[in-house]
Backbone as CSV, one residue per row, in Angstrom:
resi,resn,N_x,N_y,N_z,CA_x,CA_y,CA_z,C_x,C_y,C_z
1,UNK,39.986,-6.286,-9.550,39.517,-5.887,-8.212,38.243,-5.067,-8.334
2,UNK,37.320,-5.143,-7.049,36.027,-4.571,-7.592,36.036,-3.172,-6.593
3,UNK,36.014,-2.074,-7.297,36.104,-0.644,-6.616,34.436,-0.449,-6.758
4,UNK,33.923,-1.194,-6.581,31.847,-0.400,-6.268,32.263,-0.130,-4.859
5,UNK,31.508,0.759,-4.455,31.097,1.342,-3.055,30.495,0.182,-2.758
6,UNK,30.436,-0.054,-1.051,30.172,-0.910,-0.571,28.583,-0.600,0.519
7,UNK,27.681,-1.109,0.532,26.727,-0.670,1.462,26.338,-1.728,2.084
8,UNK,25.791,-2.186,3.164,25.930,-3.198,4.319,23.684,-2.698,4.214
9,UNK,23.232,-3.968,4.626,21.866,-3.394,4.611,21.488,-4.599,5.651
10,UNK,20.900,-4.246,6.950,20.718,-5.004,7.983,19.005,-4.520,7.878
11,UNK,18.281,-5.977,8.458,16.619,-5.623,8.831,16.822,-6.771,9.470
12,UNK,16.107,-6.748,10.396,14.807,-7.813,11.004,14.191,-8.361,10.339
13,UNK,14.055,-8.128,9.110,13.077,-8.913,8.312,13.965,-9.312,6.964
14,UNK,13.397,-8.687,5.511,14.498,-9.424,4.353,15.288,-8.883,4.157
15,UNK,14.817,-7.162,4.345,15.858,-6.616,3.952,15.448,-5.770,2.304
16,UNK,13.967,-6.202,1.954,13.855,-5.774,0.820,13.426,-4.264,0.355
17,UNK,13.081,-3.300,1.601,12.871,-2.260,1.228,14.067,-1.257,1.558
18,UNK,15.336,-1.831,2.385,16.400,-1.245,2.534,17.172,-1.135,0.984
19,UNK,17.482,-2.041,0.664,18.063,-2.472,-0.483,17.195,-1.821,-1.584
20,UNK,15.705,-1.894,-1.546,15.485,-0.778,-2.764,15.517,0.382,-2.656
21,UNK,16.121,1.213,-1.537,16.079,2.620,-1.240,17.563,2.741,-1.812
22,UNK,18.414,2.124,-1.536,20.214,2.202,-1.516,19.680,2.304,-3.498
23,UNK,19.541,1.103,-3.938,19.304,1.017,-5.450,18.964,2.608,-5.966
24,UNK,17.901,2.909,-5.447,17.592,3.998,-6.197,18.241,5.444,-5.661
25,UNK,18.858,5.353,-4.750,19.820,6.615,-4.356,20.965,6.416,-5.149
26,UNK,21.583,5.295,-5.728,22.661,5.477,-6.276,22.567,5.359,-7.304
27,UNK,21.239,4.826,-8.374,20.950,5.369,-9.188,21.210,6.599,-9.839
28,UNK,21.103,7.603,-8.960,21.140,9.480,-8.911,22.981,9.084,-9.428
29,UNK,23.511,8.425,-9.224,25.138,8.832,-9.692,25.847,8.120,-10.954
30,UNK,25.143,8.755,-12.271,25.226,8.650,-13.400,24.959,6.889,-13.815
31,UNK,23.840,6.092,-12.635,24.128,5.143,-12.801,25.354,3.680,-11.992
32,UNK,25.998,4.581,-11.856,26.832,3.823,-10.713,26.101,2.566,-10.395
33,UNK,26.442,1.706,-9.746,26.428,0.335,-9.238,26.922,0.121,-7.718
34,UNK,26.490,-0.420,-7.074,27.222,-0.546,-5.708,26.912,-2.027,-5.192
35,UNK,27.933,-2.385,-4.065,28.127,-3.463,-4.271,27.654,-3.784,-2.497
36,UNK,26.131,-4.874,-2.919,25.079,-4.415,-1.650,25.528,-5.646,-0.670
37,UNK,25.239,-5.473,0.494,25.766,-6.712,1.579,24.621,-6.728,2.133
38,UNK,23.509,-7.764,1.708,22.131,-7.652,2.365,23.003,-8.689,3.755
39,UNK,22.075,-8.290,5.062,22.045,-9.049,6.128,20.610,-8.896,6.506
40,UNK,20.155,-9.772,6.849,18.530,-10.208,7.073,18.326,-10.942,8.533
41,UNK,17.151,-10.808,8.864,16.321,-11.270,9.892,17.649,-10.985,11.181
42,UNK,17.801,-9.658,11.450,18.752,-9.375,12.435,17.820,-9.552,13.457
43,UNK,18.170,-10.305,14.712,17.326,-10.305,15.727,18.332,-10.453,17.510
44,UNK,19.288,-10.061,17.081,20.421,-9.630,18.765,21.549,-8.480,18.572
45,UNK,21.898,-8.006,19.620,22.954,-6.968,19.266,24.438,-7.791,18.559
46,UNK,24.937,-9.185,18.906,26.009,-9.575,18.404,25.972,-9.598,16.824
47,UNK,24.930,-9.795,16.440,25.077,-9.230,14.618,25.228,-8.277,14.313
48,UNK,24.742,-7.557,15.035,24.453,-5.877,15.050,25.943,-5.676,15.086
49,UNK,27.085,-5.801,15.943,27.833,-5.301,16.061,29.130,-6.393,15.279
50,UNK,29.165,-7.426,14.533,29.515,-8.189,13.858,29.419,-7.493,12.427
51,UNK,28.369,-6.936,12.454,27.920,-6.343,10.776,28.569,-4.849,10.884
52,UNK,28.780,-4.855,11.672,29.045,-3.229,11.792,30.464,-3.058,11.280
53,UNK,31.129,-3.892,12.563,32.514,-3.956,12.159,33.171,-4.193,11.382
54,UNK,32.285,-4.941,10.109,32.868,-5.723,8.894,32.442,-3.961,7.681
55,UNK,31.583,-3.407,8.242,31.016,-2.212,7.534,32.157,-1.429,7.425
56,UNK,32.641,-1.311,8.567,33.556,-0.704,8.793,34.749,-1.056,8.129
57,UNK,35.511,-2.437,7.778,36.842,-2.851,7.540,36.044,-2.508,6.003
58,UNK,35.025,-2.245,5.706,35.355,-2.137,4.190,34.602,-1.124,3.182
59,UNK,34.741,0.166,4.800,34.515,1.720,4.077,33.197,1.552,3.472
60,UNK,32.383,1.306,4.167,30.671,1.252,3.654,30.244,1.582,4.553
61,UNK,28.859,1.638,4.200,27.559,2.677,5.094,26.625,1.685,5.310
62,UNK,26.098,1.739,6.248,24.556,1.115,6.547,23.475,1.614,6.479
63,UNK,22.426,0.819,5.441,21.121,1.059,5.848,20.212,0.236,6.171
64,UNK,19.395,0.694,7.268,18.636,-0.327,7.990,17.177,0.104,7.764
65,UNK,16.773,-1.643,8.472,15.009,-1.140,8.279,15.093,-2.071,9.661
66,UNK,14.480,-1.237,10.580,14.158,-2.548,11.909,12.846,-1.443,12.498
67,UNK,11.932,-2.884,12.768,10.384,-2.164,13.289,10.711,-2.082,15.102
68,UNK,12.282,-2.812,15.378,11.664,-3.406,16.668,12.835,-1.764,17.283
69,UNK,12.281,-0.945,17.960,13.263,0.237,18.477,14.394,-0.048,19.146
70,UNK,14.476,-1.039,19.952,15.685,-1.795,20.748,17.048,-1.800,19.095
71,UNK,16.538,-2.543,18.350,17.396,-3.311,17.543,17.983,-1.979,16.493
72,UNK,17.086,-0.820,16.070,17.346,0.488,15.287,18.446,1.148,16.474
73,UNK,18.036,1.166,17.972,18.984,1.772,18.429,20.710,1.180,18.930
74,UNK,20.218,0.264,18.935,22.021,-0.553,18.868,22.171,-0.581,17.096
75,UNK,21.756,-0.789,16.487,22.614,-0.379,14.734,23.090,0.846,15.004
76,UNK,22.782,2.022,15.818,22.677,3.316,15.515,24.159,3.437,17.040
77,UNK,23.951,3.001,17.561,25.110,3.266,18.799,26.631,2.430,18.050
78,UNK,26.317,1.777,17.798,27.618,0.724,17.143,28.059,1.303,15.855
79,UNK,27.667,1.551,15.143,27.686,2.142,13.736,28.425,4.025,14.062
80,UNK,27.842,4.534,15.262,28.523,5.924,15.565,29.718,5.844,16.066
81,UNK,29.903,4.456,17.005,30.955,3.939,17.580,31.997,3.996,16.742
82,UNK,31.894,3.345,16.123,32.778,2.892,15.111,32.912,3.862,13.499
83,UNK,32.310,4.859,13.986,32.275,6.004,12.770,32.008,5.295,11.021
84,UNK,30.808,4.391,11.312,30.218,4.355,10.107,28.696,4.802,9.353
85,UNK,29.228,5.233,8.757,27.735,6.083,8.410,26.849,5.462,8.284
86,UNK,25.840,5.731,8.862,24.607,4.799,8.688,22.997,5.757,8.645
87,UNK,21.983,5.071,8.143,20.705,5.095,7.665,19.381,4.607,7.965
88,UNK,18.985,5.398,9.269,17.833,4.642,9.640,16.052,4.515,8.743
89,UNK,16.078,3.643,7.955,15.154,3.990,6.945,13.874,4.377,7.386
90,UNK,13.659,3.280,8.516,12.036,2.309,9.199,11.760,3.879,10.345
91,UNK,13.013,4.253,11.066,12.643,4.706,12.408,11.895,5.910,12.081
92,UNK,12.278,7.284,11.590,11.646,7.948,11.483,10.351,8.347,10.846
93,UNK,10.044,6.793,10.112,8.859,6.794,9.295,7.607,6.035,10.574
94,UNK,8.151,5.138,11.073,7.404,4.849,12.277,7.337,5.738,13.349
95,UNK,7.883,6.665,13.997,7.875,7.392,14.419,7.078,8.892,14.383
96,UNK,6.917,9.535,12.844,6.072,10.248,12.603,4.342,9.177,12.608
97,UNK,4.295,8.251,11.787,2.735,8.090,11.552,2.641,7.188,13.130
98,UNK,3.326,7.703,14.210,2.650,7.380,15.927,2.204,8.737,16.442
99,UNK,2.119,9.811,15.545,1.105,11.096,15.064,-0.172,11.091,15.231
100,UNK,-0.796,10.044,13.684,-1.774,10.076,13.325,-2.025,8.519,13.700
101,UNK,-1.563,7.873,14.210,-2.161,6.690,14.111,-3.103,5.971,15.395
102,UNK,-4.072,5.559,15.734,-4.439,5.419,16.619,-3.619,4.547,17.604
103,UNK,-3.483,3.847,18.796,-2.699,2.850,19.186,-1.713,2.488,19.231
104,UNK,-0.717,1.458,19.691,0.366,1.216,19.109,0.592,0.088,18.118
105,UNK,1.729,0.665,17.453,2.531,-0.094,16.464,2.149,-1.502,17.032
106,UNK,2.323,-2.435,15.980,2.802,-4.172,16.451,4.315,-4.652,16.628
107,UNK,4.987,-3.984,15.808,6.307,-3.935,15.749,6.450,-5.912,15.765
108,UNK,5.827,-6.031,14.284,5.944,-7.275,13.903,7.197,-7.476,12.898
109,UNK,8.294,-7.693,12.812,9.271,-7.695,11.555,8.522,-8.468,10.420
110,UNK,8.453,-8.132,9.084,8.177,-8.523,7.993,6.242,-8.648,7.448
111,UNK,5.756,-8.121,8.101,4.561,-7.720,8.541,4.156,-7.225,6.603
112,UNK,4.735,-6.918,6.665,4.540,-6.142,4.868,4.232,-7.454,4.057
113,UNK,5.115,-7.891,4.594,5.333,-9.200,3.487,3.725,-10.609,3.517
114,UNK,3.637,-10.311,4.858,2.624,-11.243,4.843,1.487,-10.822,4.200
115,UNK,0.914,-9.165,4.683,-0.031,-8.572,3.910,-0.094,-8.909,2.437
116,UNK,1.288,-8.868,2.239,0.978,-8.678,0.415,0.677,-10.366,0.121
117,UNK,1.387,-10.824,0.830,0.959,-12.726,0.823,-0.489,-13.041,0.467
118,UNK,-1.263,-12.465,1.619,-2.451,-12.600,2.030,-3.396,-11.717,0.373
119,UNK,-3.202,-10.477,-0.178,-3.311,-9.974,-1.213,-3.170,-10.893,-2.642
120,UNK,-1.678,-11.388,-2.564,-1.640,-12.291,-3.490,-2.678,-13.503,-3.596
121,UNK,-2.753,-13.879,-2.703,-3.808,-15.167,-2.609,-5.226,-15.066,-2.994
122,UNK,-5.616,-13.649,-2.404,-7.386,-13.436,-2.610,-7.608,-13.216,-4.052
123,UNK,-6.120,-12.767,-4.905,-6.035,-12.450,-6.380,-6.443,-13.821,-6.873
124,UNK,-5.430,-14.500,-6.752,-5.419,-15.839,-6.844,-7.038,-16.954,-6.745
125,UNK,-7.222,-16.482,-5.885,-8.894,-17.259,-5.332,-9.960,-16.468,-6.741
126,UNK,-9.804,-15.221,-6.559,-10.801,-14.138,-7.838,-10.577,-14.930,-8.913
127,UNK,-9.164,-15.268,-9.697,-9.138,-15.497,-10.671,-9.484,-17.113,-11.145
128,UNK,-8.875,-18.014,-9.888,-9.735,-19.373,-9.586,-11.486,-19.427,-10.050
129,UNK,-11.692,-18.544,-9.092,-13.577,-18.306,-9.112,-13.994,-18.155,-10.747
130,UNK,-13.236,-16.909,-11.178,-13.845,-16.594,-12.507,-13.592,-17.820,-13.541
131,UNK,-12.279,-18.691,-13.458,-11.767,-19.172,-14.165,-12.759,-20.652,-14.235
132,UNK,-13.376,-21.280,-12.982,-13.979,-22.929,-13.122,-15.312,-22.105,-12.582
133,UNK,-15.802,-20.683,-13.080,-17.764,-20.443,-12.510,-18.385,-20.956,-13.535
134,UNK,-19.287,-22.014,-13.285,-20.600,-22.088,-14.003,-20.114,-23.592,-14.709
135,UNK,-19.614,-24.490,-14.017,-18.915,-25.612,-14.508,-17.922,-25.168,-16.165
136,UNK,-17.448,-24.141,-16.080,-16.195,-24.110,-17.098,-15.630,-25.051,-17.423
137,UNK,-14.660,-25.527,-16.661,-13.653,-26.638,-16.387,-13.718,-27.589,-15.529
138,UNK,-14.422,-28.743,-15.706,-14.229,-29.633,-14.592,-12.922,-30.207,-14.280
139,UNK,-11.853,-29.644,-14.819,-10.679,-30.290,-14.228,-10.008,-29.342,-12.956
140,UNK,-10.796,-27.764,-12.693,-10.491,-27.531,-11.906,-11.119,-28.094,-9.799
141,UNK,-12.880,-28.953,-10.326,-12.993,-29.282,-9.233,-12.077,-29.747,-7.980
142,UNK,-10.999,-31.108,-8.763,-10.089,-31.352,-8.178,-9.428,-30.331,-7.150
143,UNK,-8.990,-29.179,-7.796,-7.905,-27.969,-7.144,-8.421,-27.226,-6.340
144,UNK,-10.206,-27.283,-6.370,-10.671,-26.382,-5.606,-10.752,-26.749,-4.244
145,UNK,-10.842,-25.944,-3.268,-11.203,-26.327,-1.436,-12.996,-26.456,-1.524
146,UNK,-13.660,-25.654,-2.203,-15.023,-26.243,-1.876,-15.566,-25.975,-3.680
147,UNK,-16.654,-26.676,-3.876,-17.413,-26.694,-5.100,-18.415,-26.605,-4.715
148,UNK,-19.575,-26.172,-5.268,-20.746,-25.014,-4.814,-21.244,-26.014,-6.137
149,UNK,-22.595,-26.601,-5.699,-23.472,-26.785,-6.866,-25.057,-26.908,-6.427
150,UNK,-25.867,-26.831,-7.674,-27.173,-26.056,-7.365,-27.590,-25.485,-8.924
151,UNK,-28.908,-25.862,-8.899,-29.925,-24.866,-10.205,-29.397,-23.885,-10.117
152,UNK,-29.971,-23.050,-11.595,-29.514,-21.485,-11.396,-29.911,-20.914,-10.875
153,UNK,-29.517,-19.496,-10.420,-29.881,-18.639,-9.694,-29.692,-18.527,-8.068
154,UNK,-28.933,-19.903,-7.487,-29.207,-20.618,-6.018,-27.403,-19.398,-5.246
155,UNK,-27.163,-18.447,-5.866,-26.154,-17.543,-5.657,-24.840,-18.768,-6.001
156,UNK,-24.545,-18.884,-6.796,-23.572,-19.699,-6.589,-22.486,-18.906,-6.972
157,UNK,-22.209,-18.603,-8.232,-21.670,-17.553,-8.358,-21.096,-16.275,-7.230
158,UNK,-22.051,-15.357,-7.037,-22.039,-14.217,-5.967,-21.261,-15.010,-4.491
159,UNK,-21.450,-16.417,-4.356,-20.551,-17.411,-3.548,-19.367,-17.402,-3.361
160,UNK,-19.186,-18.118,-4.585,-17.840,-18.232,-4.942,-17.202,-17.021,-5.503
161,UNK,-17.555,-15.880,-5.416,-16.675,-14.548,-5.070,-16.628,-14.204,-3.721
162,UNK,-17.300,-14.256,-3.309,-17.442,-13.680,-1.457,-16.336,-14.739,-1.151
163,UNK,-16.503,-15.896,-1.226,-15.005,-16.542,-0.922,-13.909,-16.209,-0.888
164,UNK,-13.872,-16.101,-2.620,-12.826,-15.667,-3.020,-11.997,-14.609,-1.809
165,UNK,-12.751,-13.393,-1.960,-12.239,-12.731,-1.008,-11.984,-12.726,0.329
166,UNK,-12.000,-14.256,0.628,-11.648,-14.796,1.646,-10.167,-15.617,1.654
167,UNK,-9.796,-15.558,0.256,-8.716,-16.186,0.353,-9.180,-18.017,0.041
168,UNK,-10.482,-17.861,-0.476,-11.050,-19.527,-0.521,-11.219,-19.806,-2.370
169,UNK,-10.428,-20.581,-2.564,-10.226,-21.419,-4.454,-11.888,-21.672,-4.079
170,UNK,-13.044,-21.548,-4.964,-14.026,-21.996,-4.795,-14.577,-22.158,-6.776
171,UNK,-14.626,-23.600,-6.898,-15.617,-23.353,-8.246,-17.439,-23.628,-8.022
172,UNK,-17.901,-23.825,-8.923,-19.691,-24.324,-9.193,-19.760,-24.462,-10.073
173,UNK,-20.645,-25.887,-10.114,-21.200,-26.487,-10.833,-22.796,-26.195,-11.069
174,UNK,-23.752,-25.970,-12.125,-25.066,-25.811,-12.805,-25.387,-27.240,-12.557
175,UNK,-26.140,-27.360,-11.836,-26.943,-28.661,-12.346,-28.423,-28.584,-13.136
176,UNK,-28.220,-29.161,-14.665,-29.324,-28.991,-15.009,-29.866,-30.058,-15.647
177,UNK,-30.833,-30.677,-15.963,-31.626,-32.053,-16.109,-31.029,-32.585,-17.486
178,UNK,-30.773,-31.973,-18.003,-30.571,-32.206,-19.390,-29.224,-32.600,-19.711
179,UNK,-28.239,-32.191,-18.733,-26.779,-31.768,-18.581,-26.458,-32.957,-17.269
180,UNK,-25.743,-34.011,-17.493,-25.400,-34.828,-16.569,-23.983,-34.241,-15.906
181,UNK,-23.881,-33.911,-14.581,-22.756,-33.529,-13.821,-21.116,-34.074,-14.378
182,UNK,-20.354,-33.639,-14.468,-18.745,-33.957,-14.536,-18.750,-35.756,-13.406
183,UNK,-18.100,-37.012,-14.328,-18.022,-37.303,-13.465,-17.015,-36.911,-12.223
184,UNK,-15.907,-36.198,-12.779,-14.919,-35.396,-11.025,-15.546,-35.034,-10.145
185,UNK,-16.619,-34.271,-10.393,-17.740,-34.310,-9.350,-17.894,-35.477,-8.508
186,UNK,-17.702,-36.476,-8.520,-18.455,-37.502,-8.059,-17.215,-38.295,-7.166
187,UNK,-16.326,-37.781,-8.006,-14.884,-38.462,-7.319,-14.040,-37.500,-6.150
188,UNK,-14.959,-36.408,-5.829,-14.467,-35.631,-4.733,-15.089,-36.151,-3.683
189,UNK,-13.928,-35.917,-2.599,-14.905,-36.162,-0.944,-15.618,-35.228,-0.562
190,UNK,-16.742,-35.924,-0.436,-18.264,-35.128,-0.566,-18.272,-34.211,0.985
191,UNK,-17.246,-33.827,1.964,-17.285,-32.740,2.204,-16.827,-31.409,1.945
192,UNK,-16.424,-32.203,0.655,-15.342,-31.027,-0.429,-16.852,-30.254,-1.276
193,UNK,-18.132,-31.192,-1.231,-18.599,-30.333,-2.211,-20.293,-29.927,-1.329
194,UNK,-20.830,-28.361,-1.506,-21.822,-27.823,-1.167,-22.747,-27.965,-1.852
195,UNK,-24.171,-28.633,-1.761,-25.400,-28.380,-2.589,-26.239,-27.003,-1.715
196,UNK,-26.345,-25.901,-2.988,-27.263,-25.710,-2.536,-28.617,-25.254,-3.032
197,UNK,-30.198,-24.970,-2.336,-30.990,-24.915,-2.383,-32.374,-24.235,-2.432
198,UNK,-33.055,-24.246,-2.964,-34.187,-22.980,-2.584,-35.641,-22.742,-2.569
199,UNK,-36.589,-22.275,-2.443,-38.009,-22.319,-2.505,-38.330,-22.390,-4.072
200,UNK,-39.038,-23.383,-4.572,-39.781,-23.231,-5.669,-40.291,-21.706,-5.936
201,UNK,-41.031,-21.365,-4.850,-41.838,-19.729,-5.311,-40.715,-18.889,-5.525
202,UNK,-39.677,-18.761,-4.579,-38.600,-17.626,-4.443,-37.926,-18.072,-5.681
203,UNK,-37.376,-19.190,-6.873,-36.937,-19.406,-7.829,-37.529,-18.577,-9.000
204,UNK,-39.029,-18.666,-8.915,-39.539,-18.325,-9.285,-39.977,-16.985,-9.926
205,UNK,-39.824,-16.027,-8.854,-39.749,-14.603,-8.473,-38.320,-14.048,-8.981
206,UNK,-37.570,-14.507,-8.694,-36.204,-14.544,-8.789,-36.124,-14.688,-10.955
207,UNK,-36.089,-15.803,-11.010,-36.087,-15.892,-12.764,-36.697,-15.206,-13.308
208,UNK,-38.305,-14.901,-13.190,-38.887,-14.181,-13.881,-38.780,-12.515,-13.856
209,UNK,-38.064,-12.071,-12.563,-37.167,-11.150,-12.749,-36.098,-10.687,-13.435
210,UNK,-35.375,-11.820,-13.146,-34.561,-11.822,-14.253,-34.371,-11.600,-15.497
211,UNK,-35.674,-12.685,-16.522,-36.122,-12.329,-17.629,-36.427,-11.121,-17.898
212,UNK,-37.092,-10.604,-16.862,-37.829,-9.283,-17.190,-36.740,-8.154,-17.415
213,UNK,-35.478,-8.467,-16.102,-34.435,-7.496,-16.621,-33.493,-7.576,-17.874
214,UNK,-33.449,-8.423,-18.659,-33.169,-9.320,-20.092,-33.973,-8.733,-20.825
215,UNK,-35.012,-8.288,-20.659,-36.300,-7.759,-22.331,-36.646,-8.758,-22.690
216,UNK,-36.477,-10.339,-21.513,-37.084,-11.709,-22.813,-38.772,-11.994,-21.757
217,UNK,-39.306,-12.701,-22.422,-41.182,-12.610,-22.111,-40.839,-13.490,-20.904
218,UNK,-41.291,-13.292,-20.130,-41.652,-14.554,-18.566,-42.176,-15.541,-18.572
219,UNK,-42.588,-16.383,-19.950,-43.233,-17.186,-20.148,-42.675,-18.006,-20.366
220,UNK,-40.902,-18.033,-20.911,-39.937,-19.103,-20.619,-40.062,-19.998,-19.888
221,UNK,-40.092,-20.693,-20.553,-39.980,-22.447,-19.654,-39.029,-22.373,-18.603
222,UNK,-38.097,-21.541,-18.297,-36.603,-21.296,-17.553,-37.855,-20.923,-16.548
223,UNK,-38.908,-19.793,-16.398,-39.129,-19.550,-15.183,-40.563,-20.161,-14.857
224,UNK,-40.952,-21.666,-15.760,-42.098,-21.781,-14.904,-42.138,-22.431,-14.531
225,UNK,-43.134,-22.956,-13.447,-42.698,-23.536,-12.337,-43.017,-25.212,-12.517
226,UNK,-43.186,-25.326,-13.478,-43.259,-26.452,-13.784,-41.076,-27.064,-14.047
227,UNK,-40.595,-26.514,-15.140,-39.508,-26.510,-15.118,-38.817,-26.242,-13.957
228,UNK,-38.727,-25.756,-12.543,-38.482,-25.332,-11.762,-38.661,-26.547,-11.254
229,UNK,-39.764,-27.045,-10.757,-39.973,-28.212,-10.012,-38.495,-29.476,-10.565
230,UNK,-39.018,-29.426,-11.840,-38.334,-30.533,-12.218,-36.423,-30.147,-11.965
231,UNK,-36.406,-28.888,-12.359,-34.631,-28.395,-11.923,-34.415,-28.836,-10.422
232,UNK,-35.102,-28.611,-9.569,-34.632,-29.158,-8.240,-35.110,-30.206,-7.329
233,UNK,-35.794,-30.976,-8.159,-36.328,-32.873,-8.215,-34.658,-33.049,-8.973
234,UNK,-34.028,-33.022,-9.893,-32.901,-33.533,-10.696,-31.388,-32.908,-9.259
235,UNK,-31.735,-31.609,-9.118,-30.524,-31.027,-7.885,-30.421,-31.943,-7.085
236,UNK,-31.560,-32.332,-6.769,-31.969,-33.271,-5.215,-31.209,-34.450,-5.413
237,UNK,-31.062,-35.242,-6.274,-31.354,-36.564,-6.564,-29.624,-36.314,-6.476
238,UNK,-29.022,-35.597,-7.442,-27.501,-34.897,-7.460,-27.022,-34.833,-5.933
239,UNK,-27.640,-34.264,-5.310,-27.039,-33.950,-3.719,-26.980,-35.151,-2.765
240,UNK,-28.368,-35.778,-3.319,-28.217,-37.219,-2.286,-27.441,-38.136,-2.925
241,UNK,-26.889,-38.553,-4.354,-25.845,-39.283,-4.727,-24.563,-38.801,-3.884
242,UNK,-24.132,-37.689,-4.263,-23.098,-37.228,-3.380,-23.049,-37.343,-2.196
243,UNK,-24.040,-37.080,-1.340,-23.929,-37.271,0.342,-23.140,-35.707,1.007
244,UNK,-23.247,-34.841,0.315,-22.674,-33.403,0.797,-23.930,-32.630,1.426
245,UNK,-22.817,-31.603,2.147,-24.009,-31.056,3.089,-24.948,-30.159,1.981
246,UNK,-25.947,-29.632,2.661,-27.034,-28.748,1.691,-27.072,-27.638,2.583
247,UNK,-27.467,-26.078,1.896,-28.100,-25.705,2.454,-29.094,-24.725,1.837
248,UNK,-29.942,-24.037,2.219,-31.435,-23.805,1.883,-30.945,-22.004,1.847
249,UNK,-31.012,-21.364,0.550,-30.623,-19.967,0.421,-31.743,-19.328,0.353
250,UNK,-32.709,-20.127,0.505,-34.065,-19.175,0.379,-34.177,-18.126,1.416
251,UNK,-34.665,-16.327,0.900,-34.497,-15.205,1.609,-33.312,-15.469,2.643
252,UNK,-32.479,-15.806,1.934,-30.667,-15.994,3.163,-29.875,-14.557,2.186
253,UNK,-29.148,-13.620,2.364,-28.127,-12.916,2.145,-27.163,-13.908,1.593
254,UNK,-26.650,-13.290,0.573,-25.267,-14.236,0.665,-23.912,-13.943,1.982
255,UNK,-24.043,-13.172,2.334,-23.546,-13.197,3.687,-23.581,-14.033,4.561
256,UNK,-24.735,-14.405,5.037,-25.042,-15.164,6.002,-24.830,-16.485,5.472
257,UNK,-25.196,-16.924,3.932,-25.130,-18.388,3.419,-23.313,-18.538,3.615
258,UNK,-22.574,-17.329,3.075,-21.102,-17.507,3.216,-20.707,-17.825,4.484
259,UNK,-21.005,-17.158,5.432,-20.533,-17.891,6.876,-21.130,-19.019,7.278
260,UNK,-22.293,-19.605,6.851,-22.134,-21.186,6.898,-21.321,-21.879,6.404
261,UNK,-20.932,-21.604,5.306,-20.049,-22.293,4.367,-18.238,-21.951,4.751
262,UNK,-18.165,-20.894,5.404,-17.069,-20.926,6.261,-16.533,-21.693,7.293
263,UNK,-18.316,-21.606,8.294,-18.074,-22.724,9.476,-17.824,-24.496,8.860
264,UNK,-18.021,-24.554,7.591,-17.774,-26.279,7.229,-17.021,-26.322,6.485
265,UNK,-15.957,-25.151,6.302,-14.475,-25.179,6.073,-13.696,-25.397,7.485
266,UNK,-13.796,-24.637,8.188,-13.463,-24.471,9.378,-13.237,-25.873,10.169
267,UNK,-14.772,-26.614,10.507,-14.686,-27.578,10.653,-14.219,-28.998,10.103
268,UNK,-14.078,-29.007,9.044,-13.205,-29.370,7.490,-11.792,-29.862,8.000
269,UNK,-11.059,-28.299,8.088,-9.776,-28.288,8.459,-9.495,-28.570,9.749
270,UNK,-10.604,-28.387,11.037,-10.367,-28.655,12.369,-10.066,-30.192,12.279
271,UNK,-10.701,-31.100,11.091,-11.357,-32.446,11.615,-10.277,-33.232,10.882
């Protein structure tokens, strides 16, 4: 027969921060164990008072987490009713930060959970980005939602992070004359993939800056404009095989280039 204490744990939502509060309070008793009765996504008083009563036939306590005040105060009337001890985890913590907080609450159940969802994912997108930048892996084109390609320097990179933190898988591809593209490249639907583009002079300015912040001489073939010409005569020829949209980053923010490239996700998924 199993003699653990019994604790009953009701939320509106999973139930997962009730249940780790009970864990670590009974922790404090040399270890002890208790024997937990999660109930989840409570959303009417007949559970409420279904859970209660069963709390009751078997000498346990409740602890709750409910955002919605209706649903904390029937756990809390039924549970006194019936003389079972109970634990309002959520109420008084929502209740103090309506202190400091501007507005009201949303009093969304499980609201935590999505945040961290939404967290998990942008991790996810960062480590995507870092993992297929600069044509790494062409086997990740496939997996990605958009592929970013373009000479160097055309932000592709600084891109496909701003994405990222959008929650957007984004790789890029280098196109360089010498270096023939992945054919996967070629086997994506070309509104899957972005060329983009830029002023010969601003390439220009741009590389030989670059160099200069490197300690290497500016006289590199990388920044003259002869090589330049020819890097985005070879981009070009790349973008019109594909048939993907382009767009022109010359003096653009990557800000502003990112919300284009948002709106033809957007429209992407609308279409």
């Amino acid at each position: 027969m199993d003699n653990k204490p019994n604790v009953y744990i009701l939320s509106d939502s999973v139930g997962e921060t009730a249940e780790f509060v009970a864990k670590a309070a009974a922790s404090q008793y040399n270890g002890m164990s208790v024997q937990l009765r999660r109930i989840p996504y409570v959303t009417d008083e007949e559970t409420i008072r279904e859970a209660v009563e069963e709390a009751r036939e078997h000498q346990a306590i409740i602890i709750y987490t409910m955002v919605i005040p209706e649903l904390r105060q029937k756990v809390a009337q039924h549970a006194a009713e019936q003389g079972v001890p109970h634990v309002d985890v959520m109420g008084p913590v929502m209740d103090a930060f309506k202190t400091i907080m501007p507005g009201e609450p949303r009093l969304e159940p499980g609201l935590v959970r999505k945040l961290d969802a939404q967290y998990f994912r942008r991790v996810e997108a960062i480590e995507f980005a870092v993992k297929y930048d600069d044509g790494k892996d062409p086997r990740g084109l496939a997996l990605a939602e958009m592929v970013l390609i373009g000479v160097s320097r055309t932000s592709k990179t600084p891109l496909s992070m701003y994405l990222a933190h959008k929650q957007i898988k984004v790789a890029n591809v280098p196109l360089v004359p010498e270096v023939q593209p992945p054919e996967e490249l070629f086997q994506l639907p070309k509104d899957k993939v972005v060329g983009l583009t830029i002023s010969p002079n601003q390439l220009y300015e741009i590389r030989r800056e670059r160099l200069l912040a490197l300690g290497l001489r500016h006289e590199s073939s990388y920044a003259s404009m002869e090589r330049i010409l020819q890097e985005l005569e070879f981009s070009e020829e790349i973008i019109k095989k594909i048939g993907c949209p382009v767009f022109d980053v010359t003096n653009k923010a990557v800000e502003e280039t990112a919300g284009k490239l948002l709106e033809v996700l957007r429209r992407r998924n609308d279409g």
